[in-house]
Steps between C-alpha positions, in 0.01 A plus 500: 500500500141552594313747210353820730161512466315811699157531644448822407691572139459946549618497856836624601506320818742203542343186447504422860283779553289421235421092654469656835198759401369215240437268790386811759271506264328161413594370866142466607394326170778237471448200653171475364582546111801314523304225563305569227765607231689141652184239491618478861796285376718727698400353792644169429837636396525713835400117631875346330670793631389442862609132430865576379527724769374273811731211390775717613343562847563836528549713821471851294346606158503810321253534218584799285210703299284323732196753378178389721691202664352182326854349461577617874165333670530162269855482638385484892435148401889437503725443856604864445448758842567763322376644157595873361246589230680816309364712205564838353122610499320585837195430335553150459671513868194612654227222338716268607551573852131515568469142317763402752355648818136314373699194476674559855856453354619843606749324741660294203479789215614825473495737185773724425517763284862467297687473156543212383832639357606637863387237732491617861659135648859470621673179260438162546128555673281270341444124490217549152453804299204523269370696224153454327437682166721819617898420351320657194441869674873509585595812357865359513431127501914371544536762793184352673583157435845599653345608807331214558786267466645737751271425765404143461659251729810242327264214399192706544221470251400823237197394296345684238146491322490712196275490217623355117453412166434166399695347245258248360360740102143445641535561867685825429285632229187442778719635733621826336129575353364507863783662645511772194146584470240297772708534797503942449142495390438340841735737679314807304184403606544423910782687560564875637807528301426384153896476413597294772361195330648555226869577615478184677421276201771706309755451808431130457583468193819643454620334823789250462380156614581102482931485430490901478424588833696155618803637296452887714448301822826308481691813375389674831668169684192305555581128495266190474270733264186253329233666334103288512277612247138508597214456349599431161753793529270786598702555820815346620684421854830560557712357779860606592736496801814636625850406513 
């Protein structure tokens, strides 16, 4: 079981509501200090995403806490017609539809507002489902995951990217000193909300990854689960299907 970790730690609101206003509120400044907190490696992991995803040729894809839509524009490269971006915070919503009308994909992408928990799709819908750094903000991660089995197609695709630990002494010692202390610095200094930074190194942390999250995947009824470590562990790729 996932450890609950909270944006903001003297609110009363539901953690739900608390991700929803925490990325209302640093919507306009994400993509660019992502990039920054990330080196821009983020990129290339989207990249292996869009690959595992297009070998499947897809008709449909949902992409769940799609935020400003990165995941949802890299994956117009695939055969799909149709791709559902869907996120919690209207904030994010709204940066990314103006990236897609600049890009002219409007006819291709829409963005829904929605729960990942409460998915607004009838069963069986989709031929891919995605989700980029966001299985984390699950308030109730096996629920979620639940719902997304529910509306993926038999032999459809679910992939996740999700940040992790490394397991190699030195790369995790790196990687816990940045993500304790450099990563929240940076967040302090750039960022409207100087906790959201922080909650999101703290959320990544306690996060169950590698044969954890395989091990919650298959107890929702996920089959064919693998889990690809990236970048010498920082992030990892998950891939699973259904029965």
């Amino acid at each position: 079981m996932a450890k609950k970790v909270n944006p903001y730690k003297d609110s009363d609101q539901s953690k739900k509501d608390q991700v929803t206003k925490m990325f209302d509120t640093i919507s306009k400044e994400y993509d660019g200090l992502n990039r920054v907190i990330s080196f821009g490696i983020d990129v290339k992991w989207r990249n292996k995403v869009v690959k595992l995803v297009g070998e499947k040729n897809p008709a449909n894809i949902l992409d769940i806490a799609t935020g400003t839509g990165d995941l949802a524009i890299s994956l117009t490269s695939t055969s799909a017609k149709e791709i559902i971006g869907l996120d919690i915070s209207d904030g994010m919503l709204e940066v990314g539809r103006q990236k897609i009308n600049n890009k002219n994909l409007d006819g291709i992408i829409s963005m829904v507002i929605g729960d990942s928990e409460d998915l607004p799709f009838e069963d069986n819908t989709f031929d891919a489902i995605t989700v980029a750094f966001g299985v984390r903000n699950f308030e109730n991660l096996e629920k979620g995951l639940s719902e997304i089995l529910r509306v993926l197609k038999p032999n459809g695709i679910f992939v996740i990217l999700e940040t992790s630990v490394p397991t190699n002494p030195i790369y995790k010692f790196g990687y816990k000193t940045y993500s304790k202390f450099i990563l929240p610095t940076i967040g302090k200094l750039f960022s409207k909300d100087r906790v959201a930074y922080k909650y999101l190194s703290e959320s990544a942390s306690v996060f169950p990854y590698g044969e954890a999250l395989n091990n919650i995947l298959r107890k929702i009824g996920f089959i064919n689960v693998v889990d690809k470590p990236q970048t010498m562990g920082v992030a990892t790729i998950y891939t699973a299907s259904k029965a």
